[in-house]
N, C-alpha and C positions, 0 to 999 in steps of 0.2 A: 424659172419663168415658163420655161416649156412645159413643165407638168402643169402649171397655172394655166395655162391656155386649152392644155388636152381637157385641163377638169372641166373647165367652162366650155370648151365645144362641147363636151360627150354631156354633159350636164344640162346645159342650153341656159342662157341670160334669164329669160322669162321666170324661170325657178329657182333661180338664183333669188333674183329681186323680189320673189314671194317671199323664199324662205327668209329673207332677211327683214323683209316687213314683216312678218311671223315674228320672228328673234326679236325686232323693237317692241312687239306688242307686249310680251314675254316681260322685256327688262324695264318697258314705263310701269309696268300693271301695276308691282310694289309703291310707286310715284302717287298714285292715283288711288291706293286702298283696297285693290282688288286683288282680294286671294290667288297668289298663284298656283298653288297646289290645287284651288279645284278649280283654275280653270285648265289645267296641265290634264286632272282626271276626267270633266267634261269632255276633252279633246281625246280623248282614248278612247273616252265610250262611244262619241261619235265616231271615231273610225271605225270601232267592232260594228258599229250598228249597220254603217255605208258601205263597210269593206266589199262584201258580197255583190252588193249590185252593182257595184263601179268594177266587180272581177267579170261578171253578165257580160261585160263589153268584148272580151279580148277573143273569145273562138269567133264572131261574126267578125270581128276586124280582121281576122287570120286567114279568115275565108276569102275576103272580098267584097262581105256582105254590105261594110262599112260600120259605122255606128247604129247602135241597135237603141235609135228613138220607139222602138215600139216595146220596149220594155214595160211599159205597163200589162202589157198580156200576158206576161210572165207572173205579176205583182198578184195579177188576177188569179191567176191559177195557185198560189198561194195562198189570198186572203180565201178560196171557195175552201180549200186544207184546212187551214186555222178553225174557219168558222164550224165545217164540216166536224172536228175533233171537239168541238165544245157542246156541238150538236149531240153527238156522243157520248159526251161528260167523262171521257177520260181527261185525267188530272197528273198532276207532276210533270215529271220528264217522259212518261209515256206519252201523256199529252203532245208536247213539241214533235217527238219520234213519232206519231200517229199524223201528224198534219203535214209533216214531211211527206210520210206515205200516200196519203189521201189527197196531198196536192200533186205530185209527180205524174200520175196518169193525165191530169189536165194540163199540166205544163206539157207533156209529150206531146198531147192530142192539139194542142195550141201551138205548142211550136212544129209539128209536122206541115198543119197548115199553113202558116203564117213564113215558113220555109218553100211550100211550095207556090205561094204568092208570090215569093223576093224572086224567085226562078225565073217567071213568067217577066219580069220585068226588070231585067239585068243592068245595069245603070243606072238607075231612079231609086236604088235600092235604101234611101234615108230619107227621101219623100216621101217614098209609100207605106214605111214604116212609122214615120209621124204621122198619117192617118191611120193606121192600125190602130194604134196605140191609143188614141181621142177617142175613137170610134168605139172603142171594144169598152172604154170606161164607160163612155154614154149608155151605150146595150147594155152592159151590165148594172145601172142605176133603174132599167126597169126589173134586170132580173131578180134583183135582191130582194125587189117588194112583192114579186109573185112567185119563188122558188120557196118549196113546203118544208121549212125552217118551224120549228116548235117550243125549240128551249126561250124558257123563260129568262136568262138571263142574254137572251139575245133579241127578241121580236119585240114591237112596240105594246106598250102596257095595255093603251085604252082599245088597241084592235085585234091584239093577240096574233096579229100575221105581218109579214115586212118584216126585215132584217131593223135595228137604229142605225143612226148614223157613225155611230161609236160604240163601242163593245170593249167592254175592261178583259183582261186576261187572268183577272187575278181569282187565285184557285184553279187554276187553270195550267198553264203555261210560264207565267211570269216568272221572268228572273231566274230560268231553269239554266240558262248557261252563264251570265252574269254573277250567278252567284256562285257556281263552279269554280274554285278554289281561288276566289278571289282573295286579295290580302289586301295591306292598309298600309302606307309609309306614311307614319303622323296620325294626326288627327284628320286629315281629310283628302290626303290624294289615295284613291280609292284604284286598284287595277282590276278592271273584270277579266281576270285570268282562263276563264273558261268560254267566253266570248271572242278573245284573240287567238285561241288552240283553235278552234272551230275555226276561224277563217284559214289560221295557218293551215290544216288541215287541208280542207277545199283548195287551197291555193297551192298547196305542193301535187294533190293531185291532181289539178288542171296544170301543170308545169308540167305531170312528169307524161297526160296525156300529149301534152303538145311535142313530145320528143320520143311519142312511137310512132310506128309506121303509117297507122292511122294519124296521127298531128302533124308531122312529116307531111304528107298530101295535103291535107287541111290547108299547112302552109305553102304549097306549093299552087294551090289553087286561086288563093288570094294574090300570091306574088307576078305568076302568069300563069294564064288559064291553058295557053295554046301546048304550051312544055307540059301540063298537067295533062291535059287529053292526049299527046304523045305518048305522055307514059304509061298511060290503060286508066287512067283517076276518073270516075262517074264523077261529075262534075257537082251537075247537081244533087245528085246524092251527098256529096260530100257536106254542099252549102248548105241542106236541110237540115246533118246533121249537127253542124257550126248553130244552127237557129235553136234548135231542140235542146243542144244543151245553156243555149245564153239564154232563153225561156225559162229551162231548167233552174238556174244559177239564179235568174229571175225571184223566182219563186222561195229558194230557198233562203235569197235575202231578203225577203219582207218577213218573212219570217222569226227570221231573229230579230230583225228592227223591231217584231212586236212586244219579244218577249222581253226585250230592251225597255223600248215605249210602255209599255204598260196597256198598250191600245190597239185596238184593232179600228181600222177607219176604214169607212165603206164611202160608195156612191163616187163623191169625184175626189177622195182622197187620193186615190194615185194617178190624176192628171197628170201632173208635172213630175213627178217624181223620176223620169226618165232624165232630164236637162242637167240636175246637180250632178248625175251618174258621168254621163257625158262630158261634164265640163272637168270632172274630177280626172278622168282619166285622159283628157288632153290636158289639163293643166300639168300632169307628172311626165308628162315628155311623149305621149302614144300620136300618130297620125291614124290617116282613117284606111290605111292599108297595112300598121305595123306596130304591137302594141307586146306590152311583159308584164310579169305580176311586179316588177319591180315600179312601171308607170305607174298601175294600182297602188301601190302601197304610197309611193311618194304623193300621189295624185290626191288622196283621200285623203291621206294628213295636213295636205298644205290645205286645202280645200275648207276639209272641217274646220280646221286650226284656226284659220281667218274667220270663217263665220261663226269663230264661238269667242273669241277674242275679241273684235273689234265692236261689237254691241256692248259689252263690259266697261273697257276703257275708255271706249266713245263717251257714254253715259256718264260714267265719274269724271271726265274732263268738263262736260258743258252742264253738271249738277244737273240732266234733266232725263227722264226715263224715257227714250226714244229705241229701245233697245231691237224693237219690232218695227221699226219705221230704216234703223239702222242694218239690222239685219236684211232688211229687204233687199233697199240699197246694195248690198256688200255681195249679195250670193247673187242677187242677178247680175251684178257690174261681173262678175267673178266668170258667169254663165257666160256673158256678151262678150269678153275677151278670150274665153277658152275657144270657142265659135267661130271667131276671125282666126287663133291660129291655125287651126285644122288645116294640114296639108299633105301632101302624099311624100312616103318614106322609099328607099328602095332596101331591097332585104338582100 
């Protein structure tokens, strides 16, 4: 009983009672007709796809900076990568390796700045990142119709300039890690093996940053600021750096998600795309001053897992296709509780 109780403190009730509504969703689905294997393999792929931006969170949480609602500037600096590589017309897996590159300078150059905003305004720091973040998608819905874009399988038909609103990747980019040594258990649970080394990857080296000497201060700055300038730490140096690279991370997870998706979405496609990030990784156990990849990983799964599940089953219970009406529901109720728990941790 006493390990029963350690599991449940260190673990916390709230992800308990997910993962368990998870597991019922899991053992009705056969009940109801619905494939469990792909909805098991849907829930995979959604987490390679999310993994990344829900990892974006954790050097700005480490710092102080708190939750990085301005995650879309990151997404930004991304999608100008993607598009810039298609621009290009390089193909395959160079393709993906080329947008990486070509979005990185404008993640840097965006999270520099966007680092030296959160400086200027030291306690507000999730306020004024939820206006970055609105703000830079807006600007950027003019920039895409007037920056000198030319490929044809990018600009609109009947005016030959402006980015669409949508851009396939295929021939492109698609399915360049997805398909990376994927395999098949059955006929239909599908593992994208090459999309989960990729976040593994990313994710052990943001670990093994966060435990040098550099990560070390990172963490020492978000814990107390005052012990951090004691001990020689540029403060805000440090926090710029915490931005740059959750910008970075930013960037590198829209990414994948595209080569995932199959799509590239412009204009106010990454409005929101900051909140399920957010929700994902308080819902795996992080506060807004204390956060691991282990919250990531648990946070993304349960996350996905329910919005990919509960449209399914919902559906085949009430015989009625509400699966987008469902879905809505489930990921904002999902958002609106992750929200209220946010609270501060001590390290």
């Amino acid at each position: 009983m006493i390990k029963i109780r350690q599991f449940i403190h260190s673990f916390g009730w709230p992800r308990i009672i997910i993962g368990l509504f998870l597991l019922s969703l899991f053992i009705l689905a056969p009940f109801f007709n619905v494939n469990v294997a792909t909805s098991i393999s849907d829930t995979i792929v959604r987490f390679g796809q999310n993994g990344l931006m829900v990892l974006a969170m954790v050097p700005m949480i480490h710092s102080g900076c708190g939750l990085n609602f301005g995650l879309p500037l990151g997404i930004i600096a991304g999608l100008l990568g993607g598009t810039l590589a298609i621009e290009f017309n390089f193909v395959g897996p160079v393709s993906f390796l080329m947008a990486i590159l070509l979005a990185t300078p404008f993640a840097v150059l965006f999270g520099w700045g966007y680092g030296k905003l959160l400086n200027k305004v030291k306690g507000s720091e999730m306020m004024i990142a939820t206006y970055v973040g609105f703000s830079s998608v807006a600007f950027m819905c003019m920039m895409w119709l007037l920056l000198p874009y030319d490929s044809p399988t990018m600009v609109w038909g009947y005016a030959g300039t402006g980015l669409r609103t949508t851009i396939s990747t295929e021939g492109f980019y698609l399915h360049v890690l997805t398909n990376f040594l994927k395999f098949r258990l059955g006929e239909t649970l599908m593992v994208p093996t090459g999309m989960l080394l990729f976040f593994a990857l990313i994710a052990f080296f943001m670990w093994a940053f966060l435990h040098t000497k550099r990560g070390t201060a990172m963490t020492a700055v978000g814990s107390n600021p005052v012990f951090a300038r004691a001990s020689g730490i540029d403060i805000d140096k440090t926090r710029t750096l915490s931005v740059i690279m959750s910008t970075w991370l930013g960037a590198i997870g829209i990414l994948v998600y595209q080569q995932s998706f199959g799509f590239i979405q412009l204009y106010m496609g990454p409005f929101y795309m900051a909140l399920p990030a957010v929700s994902a990784i308080l819902i795996g156990g992080a506060s807004v001053n204390k956060a691991s990849i282990v919250n990531v990983i648990v946070g993304t799964f349960l996350f996905q897992g329910i919005v990919t599940m509960t449209p399914s089953v919902m559906n085949s219970m009430i015989h009625t296709d509400m699966s987008e009406v469902i879905r809505i529901v489930v990921s904002n109720g999902m958002i609106l509780y992750a929200l209220t728990r946010k609270s501060e941790a001590t390290r």
